[in-house]
TORVO-937585 format. One record per residue (C-alpha): residue in one letter; x, y, z. Coordinates in steps of 0.5 Angstrom, whole numbers, plus 500, padded with zeros to 3 digits. Each point is the difference from the previous one (the first is absolute). Last residue first. Layout:
BEGIN
aXYZ;...
This chain:
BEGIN
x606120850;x501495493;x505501495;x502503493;x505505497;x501502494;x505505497;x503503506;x505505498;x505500505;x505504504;x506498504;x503504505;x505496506;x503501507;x505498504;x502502508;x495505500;x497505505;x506505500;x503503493;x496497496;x494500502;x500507503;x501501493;x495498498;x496503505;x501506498;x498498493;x493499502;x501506505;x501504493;x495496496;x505498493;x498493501;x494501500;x499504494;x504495496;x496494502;x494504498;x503500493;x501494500;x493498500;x494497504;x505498506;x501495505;x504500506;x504494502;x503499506;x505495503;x504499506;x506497503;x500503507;x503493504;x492499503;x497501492;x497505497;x494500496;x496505495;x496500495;x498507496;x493504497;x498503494;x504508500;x499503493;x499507504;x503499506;x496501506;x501493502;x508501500;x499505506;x497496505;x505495499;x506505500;x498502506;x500492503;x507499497;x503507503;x498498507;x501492499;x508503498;x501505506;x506498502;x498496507;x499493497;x506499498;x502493497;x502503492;x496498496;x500495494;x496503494;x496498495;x495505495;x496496494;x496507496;x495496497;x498503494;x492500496;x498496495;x496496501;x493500503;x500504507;x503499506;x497499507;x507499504;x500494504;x499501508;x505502506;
């Protein structure tokens, strides 16, 4: 994994994070690897980070140009297949937070 390129500011952070369920062969890294390629060719998609630990706690930020584009993303039909997959089987807790970033700054 690799740090986003994100434009200048502003723009939204979409910041995911799971704990997954322990099971390997239910179809999970199948799914998140479709998603993946998909969400690049969402209009206002700028890119994503994320990482998962050994114990299956995991974040993902995906960043976005505007909340509109968040929207037609999260209205996607296998998107929203996932998402309930999600709940019902792949993780033992989840949480969605959106921002808006206003500044940022570092050294890549």
């Amino acid at each position: 994994m690799s740090f986003a390129g994100t434009p200048e500011p502003p723009y939204y952070a979409v910041i995911f994070t799971t704990m997954r369920v322990n099971d390997p062969n239910d179809g999970y890294a199948e799914m998140s690897k479709r998603l993946e390629k998909m969400v690049c060719n969402q209009p206002g998609y700028i890119g994503m980070e994320s990482v998962r630990e050994s114990d299956g706690f995991g974040i993902t930020v995906c960043y976005w140009k505007d909340e509109a584009s968040i929207t037609n993303w999260k209205n996607n039909l296998e998107h929203q297949y996932a998402q309930e997959k999600g709940m019902a089987d792949w993780y033992k807790n989840y949480f969605l937070r959106v921002a808006k970033v206003e500044r940022d700054n570092g050294r890549i």
